[in-house]
C-alpha positions as CSV (number, residue, x, y, z in Angstrom):
1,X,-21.5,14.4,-10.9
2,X,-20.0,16.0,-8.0
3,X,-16.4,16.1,-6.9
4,X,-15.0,17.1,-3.2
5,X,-11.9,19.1,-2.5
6,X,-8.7,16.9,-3.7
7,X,-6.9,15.0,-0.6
8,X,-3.6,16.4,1.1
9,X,-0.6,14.0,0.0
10,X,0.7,12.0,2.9
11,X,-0.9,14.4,5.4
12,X,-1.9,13.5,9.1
13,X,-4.7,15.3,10.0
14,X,-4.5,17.7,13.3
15,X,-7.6,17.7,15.7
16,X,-7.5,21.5,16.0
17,X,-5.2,22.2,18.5
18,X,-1.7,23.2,18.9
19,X,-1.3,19.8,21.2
20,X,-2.3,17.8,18.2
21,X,0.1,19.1,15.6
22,X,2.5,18.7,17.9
23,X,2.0,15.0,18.4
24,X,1.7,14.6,14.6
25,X,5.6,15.7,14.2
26,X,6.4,13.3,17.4
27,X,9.9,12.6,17.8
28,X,10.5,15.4,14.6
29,X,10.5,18.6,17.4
30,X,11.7,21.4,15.0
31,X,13.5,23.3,18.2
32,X,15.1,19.6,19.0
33,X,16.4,18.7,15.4
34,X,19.3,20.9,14.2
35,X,19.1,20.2,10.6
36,X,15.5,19.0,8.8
37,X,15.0,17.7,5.5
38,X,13.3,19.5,2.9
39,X,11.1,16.7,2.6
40,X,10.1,16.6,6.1
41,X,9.5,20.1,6.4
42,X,7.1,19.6,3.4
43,X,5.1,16.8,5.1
44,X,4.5,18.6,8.1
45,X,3.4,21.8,6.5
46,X,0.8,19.5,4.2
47,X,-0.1,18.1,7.9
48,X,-0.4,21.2,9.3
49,X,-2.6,22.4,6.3
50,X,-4.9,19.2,5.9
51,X,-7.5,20.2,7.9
52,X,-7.8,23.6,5.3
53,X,-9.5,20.4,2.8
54,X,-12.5,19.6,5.0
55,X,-13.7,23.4,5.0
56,X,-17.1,24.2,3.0
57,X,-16.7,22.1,-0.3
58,X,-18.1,24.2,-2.6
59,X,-19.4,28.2,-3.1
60,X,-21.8,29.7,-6.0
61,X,-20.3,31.7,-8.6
62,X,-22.4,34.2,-10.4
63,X,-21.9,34.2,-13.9
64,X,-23.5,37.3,-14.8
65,X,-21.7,40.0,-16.7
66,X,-22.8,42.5,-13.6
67,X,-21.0,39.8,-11.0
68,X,-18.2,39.9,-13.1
69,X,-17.6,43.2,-13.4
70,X,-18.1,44.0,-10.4
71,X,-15.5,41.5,-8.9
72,X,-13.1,40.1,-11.6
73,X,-10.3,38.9,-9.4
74,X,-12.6,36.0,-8.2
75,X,-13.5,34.8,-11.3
76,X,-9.2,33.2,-12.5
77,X,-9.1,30.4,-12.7
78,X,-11.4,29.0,-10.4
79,X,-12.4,25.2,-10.4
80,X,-15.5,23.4,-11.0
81,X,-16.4,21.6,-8.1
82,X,-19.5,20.1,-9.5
83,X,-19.3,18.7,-13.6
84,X,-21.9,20.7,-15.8
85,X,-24.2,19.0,-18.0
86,X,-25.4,20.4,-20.9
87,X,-29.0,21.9,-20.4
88,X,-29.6,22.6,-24.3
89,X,-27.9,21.5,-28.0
90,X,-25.3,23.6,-29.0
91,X,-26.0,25.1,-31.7
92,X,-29.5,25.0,-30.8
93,X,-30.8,24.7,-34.1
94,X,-29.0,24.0,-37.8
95,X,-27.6,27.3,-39.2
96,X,-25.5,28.5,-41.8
97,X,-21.7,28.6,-41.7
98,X,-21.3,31.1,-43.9
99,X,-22.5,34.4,-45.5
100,X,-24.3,33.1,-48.7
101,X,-27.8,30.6,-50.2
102,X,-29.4,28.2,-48.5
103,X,-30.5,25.7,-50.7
104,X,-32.0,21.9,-51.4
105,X,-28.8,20.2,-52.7
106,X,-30.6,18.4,-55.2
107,X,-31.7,21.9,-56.8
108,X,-27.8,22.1,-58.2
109,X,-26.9,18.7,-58.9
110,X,-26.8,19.2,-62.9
111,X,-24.6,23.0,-62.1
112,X,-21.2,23.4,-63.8
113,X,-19.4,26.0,-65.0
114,X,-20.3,25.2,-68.6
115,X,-24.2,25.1,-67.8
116,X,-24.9,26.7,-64.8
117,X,-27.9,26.9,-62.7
118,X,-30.5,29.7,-62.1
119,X,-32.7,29.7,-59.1
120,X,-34.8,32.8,-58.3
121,X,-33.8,34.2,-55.1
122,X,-36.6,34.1,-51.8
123,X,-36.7,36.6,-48.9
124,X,-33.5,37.1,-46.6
125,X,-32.9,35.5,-43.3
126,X,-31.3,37.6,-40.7
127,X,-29.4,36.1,-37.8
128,X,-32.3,36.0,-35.1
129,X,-35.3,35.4,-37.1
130,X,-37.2,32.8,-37.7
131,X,-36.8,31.0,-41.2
132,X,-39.9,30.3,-43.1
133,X,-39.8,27.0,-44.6
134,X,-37.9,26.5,-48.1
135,X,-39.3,26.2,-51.2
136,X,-37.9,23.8,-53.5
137,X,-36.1,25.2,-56.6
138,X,-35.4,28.5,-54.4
139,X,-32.2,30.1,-53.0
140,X,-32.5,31.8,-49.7
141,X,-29.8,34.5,-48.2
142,X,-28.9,33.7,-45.3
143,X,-26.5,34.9,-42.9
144,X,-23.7,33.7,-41.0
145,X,-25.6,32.1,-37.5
146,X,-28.7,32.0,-39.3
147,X,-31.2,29.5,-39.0
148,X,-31.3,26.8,-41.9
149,X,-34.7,26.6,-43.4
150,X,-36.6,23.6,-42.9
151,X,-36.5,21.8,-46.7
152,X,-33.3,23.4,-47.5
153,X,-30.0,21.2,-46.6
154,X,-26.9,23.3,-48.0
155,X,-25.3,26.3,-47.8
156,X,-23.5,28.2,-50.8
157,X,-20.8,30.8,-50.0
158,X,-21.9,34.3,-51.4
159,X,-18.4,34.3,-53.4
160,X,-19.0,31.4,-55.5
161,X,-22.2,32.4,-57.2
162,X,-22.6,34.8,-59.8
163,X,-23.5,37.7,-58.9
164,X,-21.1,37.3,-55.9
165,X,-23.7,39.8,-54.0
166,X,-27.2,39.8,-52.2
167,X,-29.7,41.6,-54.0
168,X,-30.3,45.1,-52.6
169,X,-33.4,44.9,-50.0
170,X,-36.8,45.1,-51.5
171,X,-35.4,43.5,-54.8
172,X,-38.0,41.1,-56.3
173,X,-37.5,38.4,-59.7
174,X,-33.7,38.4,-59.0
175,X,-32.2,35.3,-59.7
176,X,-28.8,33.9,-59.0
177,X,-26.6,31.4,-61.2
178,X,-24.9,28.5,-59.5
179,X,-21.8,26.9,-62.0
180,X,-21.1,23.9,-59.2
181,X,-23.1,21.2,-57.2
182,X,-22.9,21.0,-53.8
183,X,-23.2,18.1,-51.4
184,X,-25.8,17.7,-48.4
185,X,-25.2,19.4,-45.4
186,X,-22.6,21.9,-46.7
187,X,-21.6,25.2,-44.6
188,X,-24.4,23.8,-42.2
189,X,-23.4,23.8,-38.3
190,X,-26.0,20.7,-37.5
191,X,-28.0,21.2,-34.1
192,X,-26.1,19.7,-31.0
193,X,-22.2,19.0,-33.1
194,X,-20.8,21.4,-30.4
195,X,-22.4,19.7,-27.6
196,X,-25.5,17.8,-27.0
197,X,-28.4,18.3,-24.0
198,X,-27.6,16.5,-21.2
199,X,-24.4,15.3,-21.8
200,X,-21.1,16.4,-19.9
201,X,-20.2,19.9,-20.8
202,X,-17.3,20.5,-18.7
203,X,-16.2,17.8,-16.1
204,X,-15.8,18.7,-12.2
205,X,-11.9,19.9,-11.9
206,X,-11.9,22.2,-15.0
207,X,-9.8,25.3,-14.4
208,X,-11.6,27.8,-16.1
209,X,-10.6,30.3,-18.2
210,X,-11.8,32.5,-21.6
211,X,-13.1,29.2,-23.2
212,X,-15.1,27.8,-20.4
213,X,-16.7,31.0,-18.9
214,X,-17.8,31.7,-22.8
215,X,-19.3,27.6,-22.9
216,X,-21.4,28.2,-19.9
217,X,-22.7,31.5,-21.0
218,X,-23.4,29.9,-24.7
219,X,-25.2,27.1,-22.4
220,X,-27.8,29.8,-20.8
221,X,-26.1,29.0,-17.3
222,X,-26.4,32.1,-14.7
223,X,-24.4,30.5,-12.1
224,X,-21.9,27.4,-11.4
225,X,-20.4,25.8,-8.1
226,X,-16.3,26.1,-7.8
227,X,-14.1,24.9,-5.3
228,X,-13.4,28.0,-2.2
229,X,-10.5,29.3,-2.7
230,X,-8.0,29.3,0.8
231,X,-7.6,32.7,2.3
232,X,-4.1,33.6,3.0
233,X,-3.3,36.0,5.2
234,X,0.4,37.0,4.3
235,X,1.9,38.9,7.3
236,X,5.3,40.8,6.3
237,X,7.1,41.7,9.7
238,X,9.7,44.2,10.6
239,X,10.5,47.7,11.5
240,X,12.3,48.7,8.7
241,X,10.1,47.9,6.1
242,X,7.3,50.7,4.6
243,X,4.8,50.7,2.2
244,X,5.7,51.5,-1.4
245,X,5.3,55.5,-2.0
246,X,6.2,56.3,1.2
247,X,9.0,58.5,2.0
248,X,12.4,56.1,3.2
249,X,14.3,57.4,6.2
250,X,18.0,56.4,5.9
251,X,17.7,52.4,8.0
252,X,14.4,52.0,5.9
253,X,13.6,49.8,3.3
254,X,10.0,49.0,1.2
255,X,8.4,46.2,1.4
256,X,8.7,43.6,-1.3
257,X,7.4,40.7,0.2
258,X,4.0,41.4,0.8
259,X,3.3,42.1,-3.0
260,X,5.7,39.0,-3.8
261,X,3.8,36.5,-1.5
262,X,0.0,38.1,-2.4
263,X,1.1,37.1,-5.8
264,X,2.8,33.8,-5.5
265,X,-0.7,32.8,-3.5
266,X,-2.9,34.1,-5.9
267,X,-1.3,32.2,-8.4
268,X,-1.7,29.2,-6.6
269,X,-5.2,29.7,-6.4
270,X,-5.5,31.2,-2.8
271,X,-7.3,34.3,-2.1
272,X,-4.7,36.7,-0.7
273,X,-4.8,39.4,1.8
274,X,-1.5,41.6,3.2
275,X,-1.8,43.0,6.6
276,X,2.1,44.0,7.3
277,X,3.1,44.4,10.8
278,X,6.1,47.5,11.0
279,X,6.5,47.0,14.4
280,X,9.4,44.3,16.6
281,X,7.2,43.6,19.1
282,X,5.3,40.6,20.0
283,X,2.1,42.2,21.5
284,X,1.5,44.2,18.7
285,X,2.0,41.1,16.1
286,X,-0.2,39.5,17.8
287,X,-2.9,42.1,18.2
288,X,-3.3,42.2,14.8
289,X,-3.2,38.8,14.3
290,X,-6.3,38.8,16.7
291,X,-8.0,41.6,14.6
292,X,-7.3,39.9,11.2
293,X,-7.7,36.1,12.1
294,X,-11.0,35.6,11.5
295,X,-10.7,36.7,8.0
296,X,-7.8,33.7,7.3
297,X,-7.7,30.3,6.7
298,X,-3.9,30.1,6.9
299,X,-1.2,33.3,7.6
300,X,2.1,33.3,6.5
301,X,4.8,35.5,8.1
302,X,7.6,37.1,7.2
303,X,10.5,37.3,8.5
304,X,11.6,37.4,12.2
305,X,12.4,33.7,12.3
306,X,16.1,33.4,13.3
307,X,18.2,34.0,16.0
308,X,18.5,37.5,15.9
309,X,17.7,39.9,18.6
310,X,14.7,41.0,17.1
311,X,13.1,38.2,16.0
312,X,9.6,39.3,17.2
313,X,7.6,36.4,15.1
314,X,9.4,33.8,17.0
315,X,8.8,36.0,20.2
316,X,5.3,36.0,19.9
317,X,4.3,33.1,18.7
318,X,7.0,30.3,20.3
319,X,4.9,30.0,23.2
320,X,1.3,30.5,21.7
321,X,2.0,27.2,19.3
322,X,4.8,27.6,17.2
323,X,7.8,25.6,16.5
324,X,10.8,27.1,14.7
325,X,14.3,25.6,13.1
326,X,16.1,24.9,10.1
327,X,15.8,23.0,6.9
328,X,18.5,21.7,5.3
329,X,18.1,24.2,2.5
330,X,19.7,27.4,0.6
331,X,18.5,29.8,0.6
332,X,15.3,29.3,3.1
333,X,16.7,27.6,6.2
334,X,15.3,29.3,9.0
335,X,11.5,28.3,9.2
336,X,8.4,28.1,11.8
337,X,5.2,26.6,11.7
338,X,2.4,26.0,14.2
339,X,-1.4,26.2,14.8
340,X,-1.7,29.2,17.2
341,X,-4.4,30.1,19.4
342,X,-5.0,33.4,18.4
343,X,-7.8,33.8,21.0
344,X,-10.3,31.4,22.9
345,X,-12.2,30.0,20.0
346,X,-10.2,30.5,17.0
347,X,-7.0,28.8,16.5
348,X,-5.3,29.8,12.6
349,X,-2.3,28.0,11.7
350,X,0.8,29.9,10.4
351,X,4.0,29.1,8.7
352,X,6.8,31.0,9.4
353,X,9.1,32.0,6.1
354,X,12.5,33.9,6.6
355,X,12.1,37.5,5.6
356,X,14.8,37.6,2.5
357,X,12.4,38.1,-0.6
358,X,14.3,34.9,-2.2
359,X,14.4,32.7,1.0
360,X,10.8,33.8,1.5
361,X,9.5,33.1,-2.3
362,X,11.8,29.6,-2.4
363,X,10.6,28.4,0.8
364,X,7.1,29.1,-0.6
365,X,7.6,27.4,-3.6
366,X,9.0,24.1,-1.5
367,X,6.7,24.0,1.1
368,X,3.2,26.3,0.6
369,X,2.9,26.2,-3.3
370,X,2.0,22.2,-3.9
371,X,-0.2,22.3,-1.1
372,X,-2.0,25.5,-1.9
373,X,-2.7,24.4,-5.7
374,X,-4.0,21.0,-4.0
375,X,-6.5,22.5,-1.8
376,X,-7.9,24.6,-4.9
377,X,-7.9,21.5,-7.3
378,X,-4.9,22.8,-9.8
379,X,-3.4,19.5,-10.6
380,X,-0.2,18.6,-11.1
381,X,0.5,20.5,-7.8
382,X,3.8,20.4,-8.1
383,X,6.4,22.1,-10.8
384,X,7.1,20.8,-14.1
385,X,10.4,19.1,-13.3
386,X,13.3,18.6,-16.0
387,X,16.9,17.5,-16.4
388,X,19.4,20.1,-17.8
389,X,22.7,20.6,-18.7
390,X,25.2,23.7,-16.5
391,X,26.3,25.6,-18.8
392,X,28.4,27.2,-16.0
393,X,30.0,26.2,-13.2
394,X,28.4,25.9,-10.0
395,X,29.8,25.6,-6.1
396,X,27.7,24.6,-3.4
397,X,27.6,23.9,0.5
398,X,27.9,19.7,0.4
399,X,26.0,20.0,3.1
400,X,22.6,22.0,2.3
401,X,20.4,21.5,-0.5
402,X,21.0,24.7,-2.7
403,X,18.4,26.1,-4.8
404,X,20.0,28.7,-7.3
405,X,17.8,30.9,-9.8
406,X,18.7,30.3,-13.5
407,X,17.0,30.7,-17.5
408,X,17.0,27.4,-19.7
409,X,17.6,28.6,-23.1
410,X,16.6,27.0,-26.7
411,X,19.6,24.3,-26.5
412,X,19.0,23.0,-23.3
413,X,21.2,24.9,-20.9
414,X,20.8,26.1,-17.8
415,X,22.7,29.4,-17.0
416,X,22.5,30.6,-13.0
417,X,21.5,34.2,-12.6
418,X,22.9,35.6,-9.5
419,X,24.8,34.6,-6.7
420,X,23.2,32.4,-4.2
421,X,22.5,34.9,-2.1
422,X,18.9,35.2,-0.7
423,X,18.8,38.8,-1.2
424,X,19.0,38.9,-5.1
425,X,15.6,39.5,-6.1
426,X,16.5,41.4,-9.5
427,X,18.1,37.9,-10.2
428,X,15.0,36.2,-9.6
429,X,13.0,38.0,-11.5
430,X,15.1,37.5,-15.0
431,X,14.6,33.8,-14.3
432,X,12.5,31.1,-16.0
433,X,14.1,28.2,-13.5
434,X,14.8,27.3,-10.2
435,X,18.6,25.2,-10.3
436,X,18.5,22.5,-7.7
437,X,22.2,21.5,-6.4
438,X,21.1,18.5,-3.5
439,X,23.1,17.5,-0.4
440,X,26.4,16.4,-0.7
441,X,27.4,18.6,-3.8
442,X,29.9,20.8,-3.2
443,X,31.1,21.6,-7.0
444,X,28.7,20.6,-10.5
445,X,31.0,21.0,-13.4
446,X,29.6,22.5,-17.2
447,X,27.8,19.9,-18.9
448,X,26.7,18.2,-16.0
449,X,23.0,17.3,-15.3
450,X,21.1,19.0,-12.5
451,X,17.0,19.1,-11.5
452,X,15.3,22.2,-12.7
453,X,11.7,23.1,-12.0
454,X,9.7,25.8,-14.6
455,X,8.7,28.3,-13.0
456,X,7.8,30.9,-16.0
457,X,4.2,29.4,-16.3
C-alpha cells in the first residue's frame, strides 16, 4: 500500500514563477490592501507553499543501528510513506512467558495441594536454542523467550512449584512437585499473536517513534520509505544581532530567533538550517541567499519587514518577487512573502516574518506551522483548539486580532503571561497557551470564554 504526500488545504498551485504567485493573490496585492486577514494571509502562504507537496514523494531510511548513530536527528518522528507488511510471525515461534516448566497440561490435571504431582525434570532450554521435542510425563526449564517444545503446551512459573528453583546444571534424577493443574496454553506467547506474516504491520502515515522503530527492527527490516522532510532555510536579519558566546558591544543584541525558528520547524517536521545575515544591506542578503538556495526548499526571514529605514529584507527582495504588508494581527502584523528568483534557474520562495521573537514565533504558528506539519504528513496540522474561561482581565485593539500568551491550569482557567508586547519572550516561554482575543474586542471580562490553542505538546 503506498500513500503520496498529503494535499495543501485550499491551496492554488503557482507555476514556478514570481508572475504566477502573483496572479494567484489577484485583486489581494499585499502592498495594495492596508489591513489583511489572518485567514487570507494563511491561504496564500499554503498557495505559495503547495508546490513544496509535488517534490520527491518518498526517500530510504536506513534502519541500521550504525545509520542511526551516526545521524539521529533524522530519524524523529519521520512518517511512513509506504505501509509495512509483516515479512515474518511475531513471535516467530511459541515460547515461554515466563521463567519456569514446560509441560503437557494433561501431565498435571490430577495436582493439588493435598496430592501433588512429581515429574522428573529434562535438560534446560536456554533462550536461543533449539528445543528438543518433549517427552510426555516430563518438565522442561525453560526460560523466559524460550522456545516451547514441540509436545509440551504449558508453561509453569518457577515460583509455584516446589522446589521454587532450577536444579543446579549437570543435576540428573531431580524431580519437581506440582500442587496445581494448569490449563492449555498457559504462559505460552503463541507464534504470530503479536503480528502475523503478511499482514499490515504499521500503515503508511505512522509517525514513528520508540515503539515503531523497535517493531520494524523485531520484523528483520534494514530499511523503510518516509516522507522528505522540507528544508527550511531560516534567515535571521539585522545588524545588531550576534551569535550566542560572542562578546556584545553596547547597540548589540544575540540572536534568538534563529534557535527559536530552527526549533519551531523541526518540530513541525521540517529539516532546519540557520544561515543569519548581520549585515542591512540588500546585496549582501541576497548573496547569501544565492550561496545557500540550493540547499532550501522554503527560507524564512527575519525581520526587516516594516517601514523602517533599514528594512534591508524588504529592500532586497521587493523587487526580486516579494510582496509585503500587514495582517490584521497582534503581535505579527508586518509580513512578506514571495517566490524570488534567486538566480537564473532557481527560484525559492520566502516568507517574510517580523523580527520580534514573539511576532516572529506567532506568525509562525498562524501561517507556517499547519502547512509545514501537512507537507510532512503530521495530521491534525493544526493546534488542539479549546474554549476557556479568563481568569483575568483582558484589553484589546477592537480592531486587530490579538493573540496573547497564557497557562491553562487544572480548573480550566486561562491566566495571560505578559503584556502583549511582541518582545516578551521570557513570557512565552512560561506558557502552555496561546489566548486568542478576535477583531472587534476591545475588553473580555473574568469568566468570559475565549479560543485557546495548546501549544505545550
Amino acid at each position: 500500500m503506498e500513500t503520496s504526500l498529503p494535499p495543501v488545504r485550499n491551496a492554488s498551485a503557482p507555476s514556478g514563477t514570481p508572475r504566477a504567485v502573483r496572479s494567484a493573490f489577484a485583486g489581494q496585492d499585499l502592498r495594495e490592501d492596508p489591513m489583511t486577514s489572518i485567514d487570507l494571509h494563511a491561504a496564500r502562504v499554503r498557495a505559495l507553499l503547495s508546490p513544496l507537496a509535488t517534490r520527491g514523494a518518498r526517500e530510504t531510511l536506513a534502519l541500521a543501528p550504525a545509520a542511526v548513530a551516526a545521524d539521529p536527528g533524522a530519524y524523529d518522528r519521520r512518517v511512513l510513506a509506504r505501509s509495512v507488511d509483516a515479512p515474518l510471525d511475531l513471535p516467530r515461534f511459541d515460547n515461554s512467558q515466563m521463567d519456569g516448566f514446560a509441560v503437557r497440561a494433561a501431565d498435571l490435571a490430577a495436582a493439588s495441594a493435598g496430592s501433588p504431582v512429581s515429574l522428573p525434570v529434562a535438560a534446560p532450554i536456554p533462550a536461543g536454542d533449539r528445543a528438543p521435542r518433549h517427552e510426555a510425563g516430563t518438565a522442561v526449564p525453560i526460560m523466559t523467550g524460550s522456545p516451547l517444545p514441540a509436545g509440551a503446551d504449558a508453561v509453569v512459573a518457577i515460583e509455584t512449584v516446589d522446589p521454587p528453583r532450577f536444579p543446579a546444571p549437570g543435576s540428573t534424577d531431580v524431580q519437581v512437585a506440582f500442587s496445581r493443574p494448569v490449563v492449555a496454553a498457559a504462559f505460552v506467547r503463541a507464534r504470530g499473536s503479536d503480528a502475523r506474516q503478511g499482514e499490515l504491520a504499521l500503515p503508511a502515515g505512522t509517525v514513528l517513534r520508540a515503539a515503531h522503530y523497535g517493531l520494524l527492527a523485531s520484523l528483520g527490516l534494514t530499511e523503510v520509505e518516509v516522507l522528505p522532510r522540507v528544508r527550511v532555510m531560516v534567515v535571521p536579519t539585522g545588524h545588531e544581532i550576534r551569535a550566542a558566546g560572542s562578546e556584545l558591544e553596547d547597540a548589540q543584541i544575540y540572536d534568538a530567533n534563529g534557535s527559536l525558528l530552527a526549533e519551531a520547524v523541526r518540530e513541525a517536521g521540517g529539516l532546519p538550517s540557520v544561515v543569519p545575515c548581520g549585515s542591512d544591506r540588500a546585496e549582501d542578503l541576497l548573496a547569501l541567499l544565492d550561496a545557500h538556495a540550493a540547499e532550501a526548499d522554503l527560507a524564512i526571514t527575519v525581520g526587516g519587514v516594516s517601514a523602517g529605514a533599514y528594512e534591508v529584507v524588504r529592500d532586497a527582495l521587493g523587487a526580486a518577487g516579494s510582496e509585503f504588508g500587514h495582517v490584521a494581527v497582534q503581535p505579527g502584523g508586518p509580513q512578506g512573502l514571495g517566490l524570488v528568483r534567486v538566480r537564473d534557474d532557481l527560484h525559492l520562495p520566502i516568507v517574510s516574518l517580523p523580527g520580534n521573537p514573539v511576532s516572529a514565533l506567532v506568525s509562525f504558528e498562524l501561517f507556517l506551522r499547519p502547512v509545514l506539519r501537512s507537507l510532512a504528513g503530521r495530521l491534525p496540522a493544526e493546534r488542539p483548539r479549546l474554549r476557556a474561561r479568563l481568569a483575568t482581565p483582558l484589553d484589546s485593539p477592537g480592531h486587530l486580532h490579538q493573540i496573547r500568551r497564557g497557562t491553562l491550569d487544572d480548573e480550566g482557567l486561562v491566566h495571560a503571561v505578559g503584556g502583549p508586547s511582541s518582545h516578551l519572550l521570557a513570557s512565552y516561554a512560561r506558557s502552555n497557551v496561546l489566548i486568542h482575543v478576535p477583531i472587534g474586542t476591545e475588553h473580555a471580562a473574568t469568566g468570559d470564554t475565549v479560543e485557546i490553542w495548546r501549544i505545550d505538546d
